[in-house]
Every structure is written in structure tokens, then in C-alpha cells.
SEVEX-131302 format. One record per residue (C-alpha): z negated, y, x; residue number from 0. Coordinates in nm, 4 decimals. Layout:
         up      north       east   num
          Z          Y          X   NUM
...
This chain:
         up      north       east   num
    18.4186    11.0596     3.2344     0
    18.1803    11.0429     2.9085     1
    17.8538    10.9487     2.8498     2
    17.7358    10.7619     2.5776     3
    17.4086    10.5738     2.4690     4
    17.3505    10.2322     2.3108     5
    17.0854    10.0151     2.2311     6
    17.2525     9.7210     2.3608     7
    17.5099     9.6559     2.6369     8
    17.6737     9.3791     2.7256     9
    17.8518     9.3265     3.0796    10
    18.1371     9.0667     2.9913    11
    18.2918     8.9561     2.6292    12
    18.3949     8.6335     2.7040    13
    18.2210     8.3006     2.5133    14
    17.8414     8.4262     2.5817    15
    17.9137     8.7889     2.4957    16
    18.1002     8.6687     2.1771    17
    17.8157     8.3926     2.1167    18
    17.5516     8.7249     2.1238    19
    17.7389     8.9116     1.8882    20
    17.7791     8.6489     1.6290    21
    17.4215     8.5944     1.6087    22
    17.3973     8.9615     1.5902    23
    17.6424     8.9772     1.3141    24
    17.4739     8.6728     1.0948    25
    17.1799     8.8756     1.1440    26
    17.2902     9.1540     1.0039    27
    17.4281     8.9871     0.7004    28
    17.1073     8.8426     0.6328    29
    16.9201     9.1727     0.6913    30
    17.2004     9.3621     0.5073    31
    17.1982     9.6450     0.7507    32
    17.3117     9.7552     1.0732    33
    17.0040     9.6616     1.3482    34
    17.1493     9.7776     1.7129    35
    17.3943     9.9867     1.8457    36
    17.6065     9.8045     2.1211    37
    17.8746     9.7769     2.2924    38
    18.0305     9.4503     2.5419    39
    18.2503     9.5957     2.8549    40
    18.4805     9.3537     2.9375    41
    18.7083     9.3840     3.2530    42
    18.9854     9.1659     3.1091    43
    19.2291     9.2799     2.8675    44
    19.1025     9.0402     2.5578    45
    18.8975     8.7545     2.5894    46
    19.1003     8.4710     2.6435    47
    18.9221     8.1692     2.7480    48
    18.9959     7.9376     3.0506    49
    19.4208     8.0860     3.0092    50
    19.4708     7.9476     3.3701    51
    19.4174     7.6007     3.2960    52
    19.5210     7.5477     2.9424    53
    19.7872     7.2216     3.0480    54
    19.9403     6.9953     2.7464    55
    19.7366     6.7192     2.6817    56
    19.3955     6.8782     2.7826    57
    19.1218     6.8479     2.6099    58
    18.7091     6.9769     2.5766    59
    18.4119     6.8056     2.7366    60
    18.1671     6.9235     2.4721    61
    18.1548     6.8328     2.0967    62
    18.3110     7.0686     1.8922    63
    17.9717     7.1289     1.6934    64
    17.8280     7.3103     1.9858    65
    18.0504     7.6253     1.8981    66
    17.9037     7.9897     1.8522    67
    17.7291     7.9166     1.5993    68
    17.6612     7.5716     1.4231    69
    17.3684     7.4886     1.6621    70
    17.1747     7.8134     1.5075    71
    17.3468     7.8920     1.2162    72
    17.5756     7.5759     0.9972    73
    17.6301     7.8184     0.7512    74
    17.7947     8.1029     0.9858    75
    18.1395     8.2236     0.9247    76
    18.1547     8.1609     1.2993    77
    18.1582     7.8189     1.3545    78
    18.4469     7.5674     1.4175    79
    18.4960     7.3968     1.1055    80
    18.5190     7.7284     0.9457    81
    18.8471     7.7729     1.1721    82
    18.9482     7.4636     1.1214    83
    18.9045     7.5506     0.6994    84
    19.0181     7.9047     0.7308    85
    19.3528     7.7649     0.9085    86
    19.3736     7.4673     0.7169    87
    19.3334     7.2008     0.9586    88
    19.0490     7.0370     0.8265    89
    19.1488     6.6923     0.6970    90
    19.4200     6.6820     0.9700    91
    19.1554     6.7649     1.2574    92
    18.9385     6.4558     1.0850    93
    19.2526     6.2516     1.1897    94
    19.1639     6.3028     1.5662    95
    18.8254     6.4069     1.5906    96
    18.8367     6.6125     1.9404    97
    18.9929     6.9645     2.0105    98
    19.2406     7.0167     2.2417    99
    19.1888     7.2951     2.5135   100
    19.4626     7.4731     2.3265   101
    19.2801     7.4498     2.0269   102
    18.9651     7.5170     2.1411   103
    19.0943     7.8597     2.3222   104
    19.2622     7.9384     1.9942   105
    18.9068     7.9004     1.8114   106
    18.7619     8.1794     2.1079   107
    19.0490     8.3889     2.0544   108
    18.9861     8.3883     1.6555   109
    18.6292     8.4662     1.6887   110
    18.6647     8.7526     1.9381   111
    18.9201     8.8814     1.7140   112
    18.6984     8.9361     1.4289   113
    18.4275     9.0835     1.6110   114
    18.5949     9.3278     1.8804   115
    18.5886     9.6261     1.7558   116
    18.2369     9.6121     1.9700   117
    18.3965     9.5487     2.2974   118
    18.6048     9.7992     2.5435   119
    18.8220     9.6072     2.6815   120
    18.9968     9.6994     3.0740   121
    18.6376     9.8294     3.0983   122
    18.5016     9.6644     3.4812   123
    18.1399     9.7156     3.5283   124
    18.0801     9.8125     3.8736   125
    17.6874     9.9013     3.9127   126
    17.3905     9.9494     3.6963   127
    17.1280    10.2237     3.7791   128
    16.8097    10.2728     3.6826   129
    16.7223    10.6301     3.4667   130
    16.3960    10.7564     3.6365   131
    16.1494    10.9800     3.4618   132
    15.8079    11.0120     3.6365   133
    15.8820    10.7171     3.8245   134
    15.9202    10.5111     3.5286   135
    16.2195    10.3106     3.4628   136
    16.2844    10.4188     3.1183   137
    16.6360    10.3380     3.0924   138
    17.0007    10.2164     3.2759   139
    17.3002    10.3883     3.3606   140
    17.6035    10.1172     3.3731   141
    17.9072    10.2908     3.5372   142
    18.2370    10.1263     3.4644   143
    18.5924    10.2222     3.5513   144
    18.8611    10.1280     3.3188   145
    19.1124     9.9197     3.4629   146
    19.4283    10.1053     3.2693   147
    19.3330    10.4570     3.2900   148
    19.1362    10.4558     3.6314   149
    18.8849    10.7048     3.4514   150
    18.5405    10.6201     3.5133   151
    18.2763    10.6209     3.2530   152
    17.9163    10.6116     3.2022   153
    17.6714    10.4069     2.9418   154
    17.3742    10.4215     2.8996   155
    17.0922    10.1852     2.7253   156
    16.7487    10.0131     2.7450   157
    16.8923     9.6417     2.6827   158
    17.1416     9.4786     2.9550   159
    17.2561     9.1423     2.8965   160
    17.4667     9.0244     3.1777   161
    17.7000     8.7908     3.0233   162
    17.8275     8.6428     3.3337   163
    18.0241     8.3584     3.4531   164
    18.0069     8.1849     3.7059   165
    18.2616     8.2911     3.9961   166
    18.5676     8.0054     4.2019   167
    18.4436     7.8442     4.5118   168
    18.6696     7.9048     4.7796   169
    18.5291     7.6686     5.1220   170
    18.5145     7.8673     5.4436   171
    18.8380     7.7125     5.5900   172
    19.0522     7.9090     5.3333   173
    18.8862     8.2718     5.2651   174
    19.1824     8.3786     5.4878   175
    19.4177     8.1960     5.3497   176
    19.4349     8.2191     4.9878   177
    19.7967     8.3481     4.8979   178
    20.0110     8.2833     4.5836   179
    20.0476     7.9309     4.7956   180
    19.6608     7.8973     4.8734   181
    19.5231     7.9433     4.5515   182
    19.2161     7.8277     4.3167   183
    19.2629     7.6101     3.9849   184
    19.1171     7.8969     3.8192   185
    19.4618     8.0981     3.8906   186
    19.6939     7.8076     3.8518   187
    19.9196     7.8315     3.5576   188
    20.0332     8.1765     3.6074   189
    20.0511     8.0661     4.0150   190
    20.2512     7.7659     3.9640   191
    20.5376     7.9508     3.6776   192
    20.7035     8.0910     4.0080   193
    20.7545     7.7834     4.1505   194
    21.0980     7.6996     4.2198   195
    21.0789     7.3111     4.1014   196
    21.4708     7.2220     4.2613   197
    21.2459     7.3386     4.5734   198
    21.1122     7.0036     4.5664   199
    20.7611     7.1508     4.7405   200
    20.5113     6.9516     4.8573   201
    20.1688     7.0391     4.6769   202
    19.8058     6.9277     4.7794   203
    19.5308     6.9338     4.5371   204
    19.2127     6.9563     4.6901   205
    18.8888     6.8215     4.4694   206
    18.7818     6.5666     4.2621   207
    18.6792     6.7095     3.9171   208
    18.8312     6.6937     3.5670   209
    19.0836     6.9647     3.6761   210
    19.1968     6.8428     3.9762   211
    19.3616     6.5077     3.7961   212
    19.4926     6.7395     3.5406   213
    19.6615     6.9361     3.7877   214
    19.8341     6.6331     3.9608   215
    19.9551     6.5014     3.6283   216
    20.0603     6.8037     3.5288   217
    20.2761     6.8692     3.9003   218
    20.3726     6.5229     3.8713   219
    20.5809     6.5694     3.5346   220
    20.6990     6.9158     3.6257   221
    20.7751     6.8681     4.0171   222
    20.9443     6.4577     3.9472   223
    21.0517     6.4943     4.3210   224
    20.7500     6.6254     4.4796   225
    20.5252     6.4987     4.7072   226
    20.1786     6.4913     4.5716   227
    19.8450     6.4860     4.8041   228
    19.5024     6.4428     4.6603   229
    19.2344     6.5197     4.8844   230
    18.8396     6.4100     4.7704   231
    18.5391     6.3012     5.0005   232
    18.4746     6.0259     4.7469   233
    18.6124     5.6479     4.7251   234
    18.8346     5.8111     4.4064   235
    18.7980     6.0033     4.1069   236
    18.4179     5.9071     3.9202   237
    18.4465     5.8662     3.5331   238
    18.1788     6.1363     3.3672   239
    17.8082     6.0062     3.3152   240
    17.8318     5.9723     2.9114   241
    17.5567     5.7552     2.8439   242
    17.3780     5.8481     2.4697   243
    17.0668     5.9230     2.6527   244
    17.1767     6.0482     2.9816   245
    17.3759     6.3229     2.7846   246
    17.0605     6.4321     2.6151   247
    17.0269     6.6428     2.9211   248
    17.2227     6.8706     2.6858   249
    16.9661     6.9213     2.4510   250
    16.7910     7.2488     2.3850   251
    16.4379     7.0477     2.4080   252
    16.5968     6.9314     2.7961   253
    16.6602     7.3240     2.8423   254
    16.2646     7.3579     2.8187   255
    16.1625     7.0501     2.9657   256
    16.4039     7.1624     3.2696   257
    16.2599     7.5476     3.2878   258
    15.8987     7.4113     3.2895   259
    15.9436     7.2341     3.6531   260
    15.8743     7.4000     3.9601   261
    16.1881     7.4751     4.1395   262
    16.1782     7.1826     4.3806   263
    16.1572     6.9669     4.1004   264
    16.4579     7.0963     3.9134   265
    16.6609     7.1177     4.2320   266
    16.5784     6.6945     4.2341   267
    16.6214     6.6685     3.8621   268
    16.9776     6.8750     3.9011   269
    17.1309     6.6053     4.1854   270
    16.9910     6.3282     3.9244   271
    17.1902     6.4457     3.6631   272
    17.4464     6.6363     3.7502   273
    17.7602     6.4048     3.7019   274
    17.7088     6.4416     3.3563   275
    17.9888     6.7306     3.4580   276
    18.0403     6.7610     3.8334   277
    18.2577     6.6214     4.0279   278
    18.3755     6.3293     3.7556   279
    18.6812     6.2983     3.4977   280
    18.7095     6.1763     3.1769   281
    18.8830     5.7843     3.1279   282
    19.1047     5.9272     2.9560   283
    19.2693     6.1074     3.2533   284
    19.1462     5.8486     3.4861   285
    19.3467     5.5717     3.3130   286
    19.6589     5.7996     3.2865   287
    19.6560     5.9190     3.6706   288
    19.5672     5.5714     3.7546   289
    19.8995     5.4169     3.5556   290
    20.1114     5.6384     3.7267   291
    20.0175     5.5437     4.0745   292
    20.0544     5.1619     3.9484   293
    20.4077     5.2011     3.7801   294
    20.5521     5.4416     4.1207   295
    20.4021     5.1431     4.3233   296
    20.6673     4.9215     4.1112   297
    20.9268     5.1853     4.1236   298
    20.8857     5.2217     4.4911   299
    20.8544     5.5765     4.4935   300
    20.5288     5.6736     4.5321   301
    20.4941     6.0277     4.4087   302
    20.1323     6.0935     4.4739   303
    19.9030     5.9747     4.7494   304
    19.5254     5.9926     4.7348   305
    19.3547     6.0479     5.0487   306
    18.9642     5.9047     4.9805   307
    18.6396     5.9969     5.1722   308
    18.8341     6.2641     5.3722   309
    18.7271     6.6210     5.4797   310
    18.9219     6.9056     5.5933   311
    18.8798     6.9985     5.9916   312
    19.1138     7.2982     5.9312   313
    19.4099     7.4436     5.7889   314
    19.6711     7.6126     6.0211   315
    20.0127     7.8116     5.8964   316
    20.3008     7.6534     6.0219   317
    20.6304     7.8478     6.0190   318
    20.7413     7.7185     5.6789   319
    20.4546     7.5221     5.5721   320
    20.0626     7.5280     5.6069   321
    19.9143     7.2135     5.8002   322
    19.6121     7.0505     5.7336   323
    19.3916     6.8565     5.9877   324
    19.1785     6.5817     5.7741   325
    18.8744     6.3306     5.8909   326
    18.7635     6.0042     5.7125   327
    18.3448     6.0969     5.6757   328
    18.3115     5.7247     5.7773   329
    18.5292     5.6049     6.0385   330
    18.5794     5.9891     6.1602   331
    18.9465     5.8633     6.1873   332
    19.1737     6.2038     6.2005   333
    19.4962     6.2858     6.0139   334
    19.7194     6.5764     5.9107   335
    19.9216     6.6405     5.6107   336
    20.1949     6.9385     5.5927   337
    20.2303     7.1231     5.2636   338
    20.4089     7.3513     5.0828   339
    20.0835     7.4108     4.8370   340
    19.7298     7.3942     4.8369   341
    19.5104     7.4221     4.5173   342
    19.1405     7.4145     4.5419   343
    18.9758     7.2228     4.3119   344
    18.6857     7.3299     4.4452   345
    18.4749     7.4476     4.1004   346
    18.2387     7.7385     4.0508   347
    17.9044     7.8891     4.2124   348
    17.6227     8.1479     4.0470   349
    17.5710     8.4737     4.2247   350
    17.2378     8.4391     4.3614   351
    17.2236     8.7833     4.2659   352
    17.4280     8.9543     4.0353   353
    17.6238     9.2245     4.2680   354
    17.6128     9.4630     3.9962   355
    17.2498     9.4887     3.9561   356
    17.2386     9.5562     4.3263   357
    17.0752     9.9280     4.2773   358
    16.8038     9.7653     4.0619   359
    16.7024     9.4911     4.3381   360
    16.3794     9.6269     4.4518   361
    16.2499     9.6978     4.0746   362
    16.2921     9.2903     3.9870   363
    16.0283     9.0633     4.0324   364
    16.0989     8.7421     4.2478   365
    16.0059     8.3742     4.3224   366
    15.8777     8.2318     4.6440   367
    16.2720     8.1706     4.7365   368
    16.3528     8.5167     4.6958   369
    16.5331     8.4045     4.3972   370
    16.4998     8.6416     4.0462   371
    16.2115     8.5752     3.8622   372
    16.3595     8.4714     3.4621   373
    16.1348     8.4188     3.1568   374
    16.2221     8.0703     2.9623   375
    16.4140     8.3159     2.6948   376
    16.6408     8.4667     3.0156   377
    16.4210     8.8158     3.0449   378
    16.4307     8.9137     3.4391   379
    16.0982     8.9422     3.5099   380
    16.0653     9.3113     3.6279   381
    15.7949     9.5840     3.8005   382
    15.5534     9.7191     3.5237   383
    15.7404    10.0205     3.5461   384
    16.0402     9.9148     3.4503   385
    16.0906    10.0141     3.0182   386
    16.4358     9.8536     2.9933   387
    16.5147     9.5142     2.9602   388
    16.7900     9.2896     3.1117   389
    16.8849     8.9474     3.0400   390
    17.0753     8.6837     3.1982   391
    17.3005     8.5210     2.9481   392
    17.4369     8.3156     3.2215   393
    17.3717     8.2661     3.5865   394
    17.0817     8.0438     3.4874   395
    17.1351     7.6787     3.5814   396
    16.9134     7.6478     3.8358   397
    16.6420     7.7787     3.6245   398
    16.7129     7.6454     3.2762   399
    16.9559     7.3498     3.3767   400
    17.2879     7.1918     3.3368   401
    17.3376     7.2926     2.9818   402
    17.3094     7.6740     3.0424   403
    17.6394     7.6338     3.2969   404
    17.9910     7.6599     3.2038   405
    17.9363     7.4423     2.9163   406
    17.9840     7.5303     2.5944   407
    17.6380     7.3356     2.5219   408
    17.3772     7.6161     2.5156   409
    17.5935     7.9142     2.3833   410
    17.4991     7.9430     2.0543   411
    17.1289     7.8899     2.1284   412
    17.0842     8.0790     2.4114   413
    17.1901     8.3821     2.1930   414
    16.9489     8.3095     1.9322   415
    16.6478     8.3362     2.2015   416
    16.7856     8.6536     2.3791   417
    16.8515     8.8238     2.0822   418
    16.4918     8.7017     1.8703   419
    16.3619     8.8321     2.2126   420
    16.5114     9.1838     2.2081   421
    16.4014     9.1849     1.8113   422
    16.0217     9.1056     1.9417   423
    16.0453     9.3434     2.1922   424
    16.1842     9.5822     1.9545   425
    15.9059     9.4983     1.7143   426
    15.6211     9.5882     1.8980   427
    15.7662     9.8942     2.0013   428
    15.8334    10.0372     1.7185   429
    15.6719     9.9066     1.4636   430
    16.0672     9.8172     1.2903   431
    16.3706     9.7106     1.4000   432
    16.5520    10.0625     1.3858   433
């Protein structure tokens, strides 16, 4: 075990850890001189983004502009058509005007690799604790263990940022069941390698989202004599809401707008807006998923078959299958389908409280729902005798709205406002940034 000390700590290096540290880095550059000590744990072995569900022919649902760093900084070394100049894509990118998923992971991948000499990698945070000194809070202790080594370690510092994602939604009716045949999208590529195809299995993809048609296409062309179920409690598979001013719900001056509503009123604001990227697909993979059904129809053999406005009663194991009991919502009409696989669709949730900040939960502040109280630049609102600071560079939909999800949208501007934050805060403590 070692102990070590840092001005700044960051719980995760994925896109919002790597977003923070490029705005610290430009800062620097413009400062000409180190400003904080840090350090970003990261439980993973690099920071590959989305690696389950990079599938051929997938691509983003945000504009490339809203990178690390073009939405605070256009003239960072950071930013995506820097990539696409420093690998000589440029003119040929102009050509299609929209990164692939494989693309867009390779862009994460090149950023993180010029700027991880910051992170520990294999490094799982497992609690944060507060350092007590005349019962003041004048510091945290963030205990990791490394994933390789098993060796536990120790850091400590009086900034936390919690760059967190979001974690897979499993429903209740499969907590018990998820196996490498029960399994979320989030796991699926390295899930579905070991898949015998001359098997001929029968798959059901449960969900109705963006990656749930990807994942039927993609079984389709690599399972040709599967059976393919698709299971969603809608009439079909909704196209995106991409309306010019409907998407404006996007913008940084939305973020505000959003954050200055009571909580009831975001919570009605959310469900207004919220197929902007819930629960929809793009036409793209509408059109193509659609075409396929039409041209089996000719064929005759119908590969896939999409149950509509169903929900699932139960699963059961069979002895060589799992079997799933199914009710129209309308008609309450009841089937069953046997399968060989099930993959949830079934998206994301936000802790309600971040499980690693459980030894800190009676020195946080908190809202009439017993949810955590966080300032409009992601501070958590804490007892006056706390000294530290932690932000939530994540985990802060509900508060600050659909743009501060899993989207890409926020990233770069969200960083700016923690880390001008942490410089204010640093200000008026010291006189300097030091």
C-alpha cells in the first residue's frame, strides 16, 4: 500500500475524465506552467470507449464538433479536426461528413493516449473517506485496489471529481439470469465472438433504442439461419426527435435554462424531450432493418420477427433453452417465445447516489427528495465543515438535463465550468493558483 497526495483526483478516465484533463492541459499552455497536481484512477485497462458495441456500419448521434474540446477551445490540439489533420483524413472525412463509431472511438483512444501519463490505469476506486481534523473535513482519502496486482492503495486530495457513467439496466425479471446467454448490449461483442454461428441459435433482442436495431442487423448478417425476435412495448422502432429547434435542448444555454427549474418541472420537461435520444433510432437504421423484413417477406423466409406493444411476464430456463412468457399491454393477449439468447437492450440508469461516496453521505447536503444537492457548475453542495470539494462530472441529468447524459454534447463544456470552478475556489484560497 502507498500513500500519496494530489490536488486533484479523478475517479474514472474515460470521455469526461479525458474532457477534464484537456482543458487542464490547454490551460496550462496558456498559463505556461504546471497549475495542479492530479491524477484519474481508472478501473479499466485503457480507456476505450463504447468497445462492446463498436458494429460495422455504426455511426455517432452527436456532431463531431462537440468533441473535447472545440465547444471551449477551436484552437485546442484536442479537438476532432485536429485528428482528422494529424492523420490525414481531412479532405476525405469532408467527403462524408459524419464519423463512424469506429472512428469516433479511434479519436478517444488518440486523445487519451496523449494525455495518460496522468491516469493509473487497473486502478478500481472502491470508497472515499473523509480526513477529519477537529471535526473539520479538511481533506479525502480515496482507497483503490488495483485490479492486476490486488495491492491496495491510498490517495489522498481536497478536489474529487467523480467522472462517472452511467451504469446497464438490467429489469427485475433477469438479475438472476444474466449468463454469457442473458447478457446486456453493453457486453455484446465480446459475448456474441463465442457463438457457434453453424449452431443456428435462436437470439431475442429485447428494447427499442438505436442499439437494439443495430444488434439485429448485425445477428442477422452473421447468424443468416437464425431466428431473430425483437421484443419492444411500442407499435415499432420511433425515428429520433431531430427537429433544428427541438435539438437545441443540447445547448449549453438549455443546460441552464434546465438547472434553473424546480425538480418537478425538469422531471416534466425531461418526458417532453427526451426522444431526442431515448428509446428512438436513427432512419438510417430504420430504413435498413425495415428493407430486410420487406425483401425476407418476398423470399419467404422471414428471419426476424418483431413482437410490438409486448411486455415480458417472465423468463423461465428450459433444459436447453430459456422461455419467455410475453403480454400485448393492450389486448393483454399472452404468448411465449423459446430462445437460445437474450440481449437486453434495456439502456442505462444514474446512481442515485454514487456507492463510492457512501462514507461521505451524512456530510452532503440534500434536496427535499433526498436527492444530492449540486451547484449549476456540478459542486455537491456539502456541510460547512466540509474543506474539500467534489464534483459530479456526470450523474447529472436530472439536474442539468439531457445534454449532461451519455452524450457527447456537454463534455467539453462541462469541464470548462468544473475546472474555472476549482481555479475560483483555488483563488480565494490562496490568493494564486499554486
Amino acid at each position: 500500500m502507498y500513500r500519496k497526495f494530489y490536488d486533484v483526483v479523478g475517479v474514472g478516465f474515460g470521455p469526461a475524465g479525458i474532457a477534464l484533463e484537456t482543458a487542464i492541459r490547454d490551460m496550462e499552455d496558456i498559463n505556461n506552467k504546471s497549475v495542479y497536481k492530479r491524477v484519474f484512477l481508472e478501473k479499466n485497462n485503457d480507456s476505450a470507449w463504447m468497445p462492446e458495441m463498436l458494429l460495422p456500419g455504426t455511426d455517432i448521434q452527436h456532431h463531431f464538433l462537440r468533441d473535447f474540446a472545440t465547444p471551449r477551445n477551436p484552437r485546442s490540439q484536442y479537438t476532432f479536426s485536429n485528428y482528422l489533420y494529424e492523420k490525414g483524413r481531412l479532405f476525405s472525412f469532408g467527403l462524408l461528413g459524419r464519423p463512424s463509431r469506429t472512428e469516433w472511438s479511434d479519436y478517444v483512444q488518440w486523445v487519451s493516449k496523449q494525455i495518460d501519463d496522468k491516469a493509473h490505469y487497473n486502478e478500481e476506486v472502491k470508497s472515499v473517506k473523509p480526513i477529519v481534523v477537529n471535526d473539520d473535513i479538511e481533506g479525502l482519502e480515496v482507497h483503490t485496489v488495483n485490479n492486476v496486482s490486488k495491492e491496495h492503495n491510498v490517495f489522498h486530495t481536497t478536489n474529487l471529481i467523480l467522472n462517472s457513467g452511467r451504469k446497464p439496466y438490467i429489469p427485475s425479471q433477469f438479475k438472476d439470469k444474466v449468463s454469457d446467454k442473458v447478457f446486456h448490449a453493453s457486453k455484446f461483442r465480446s459475448s456474441v465472438q463465442s457463438i457457434n454461428k453453424d449452431d443456428n441459435p435462436t437470439f431475442t433482442v429485447i428494447g427499442s433504442g438505436q442499439n437494439s436495431v443495430e444488434i439485429i442487423l448485425y445477428l442477422a448478417n452473421k447468424f443468416p439461419k437464425s431466428k431473430i425476435n425483437s421484443i419492444v412495448r411500442h407499435t415499432g422502432f420511433r425515428l429520433y426527435e431531430l427537429g433544428h429547434f427541438t435539438n437545441e435542448v443540447f445547448f449549453p444555454e438549455f443546460t441552464n435554462y434546465f438547472y434553473s427549474l424546480n425538480q418537478n418541472e425538469r422531471d416534466k420537461l425531461f418526458e417532453q424531450i427526451k426522444h431526442t435520444n431515448y428509446s428512438a433510432v436513427d432512419d438510417d437504421v430504420s430504413e435498413a432493418l425495415y428493407w430486410k423484413m420487406y425483401e425476407d417477406k418476398i423470399r419467404g423466409t422471414e428471419q426476424i420477427e418483431l413482437h410490438r406493444c409486448k411486455e415480458i411476464v417472465d423468463v423461465a430456463n428450459t433444459q436447453k433453452d430459456y422461455l419467455l412468457n410475453i403480454k400485448d399491454i393492450y389486448n393483454k393477449q399472452e404468448d411465449s417465445i423459446n430462445t437460445d439468447y437474450i440481449i437486453l437492450c434495456t439502456g442505462f440508469f444514474e446512481e442515485e447516489f454514487p456507492e463510492v461516496l457512501q462514507p461521505m453521505k451524512k456530510y452532503f447536503n440534500y434536496n427535499k427528495n433526498n436527492s444530492l444537492k449540486v451547484s449549476e457548475n456540478y459542486k455537491v453542495d456539502t456541510k460547512s465543515n466540509v474543506k474539500a470539494n467534489i464534483y459530479l462530472n456526470g450523474l447529472t441529468e436530472k439536474t442539468h438535463g439531457i445534454g449532461d447524459a451519455a452524450s457527447f454534447t456537454m463534455m467539453a463544456t462541462k469541464a470548462q465550468r468544473i475546472l474555472d470552478s476549482m481555479n475560483n475556489i483555488t483563488s480565494m484560497k490562496d490568493g494564486v493558483l499554486s
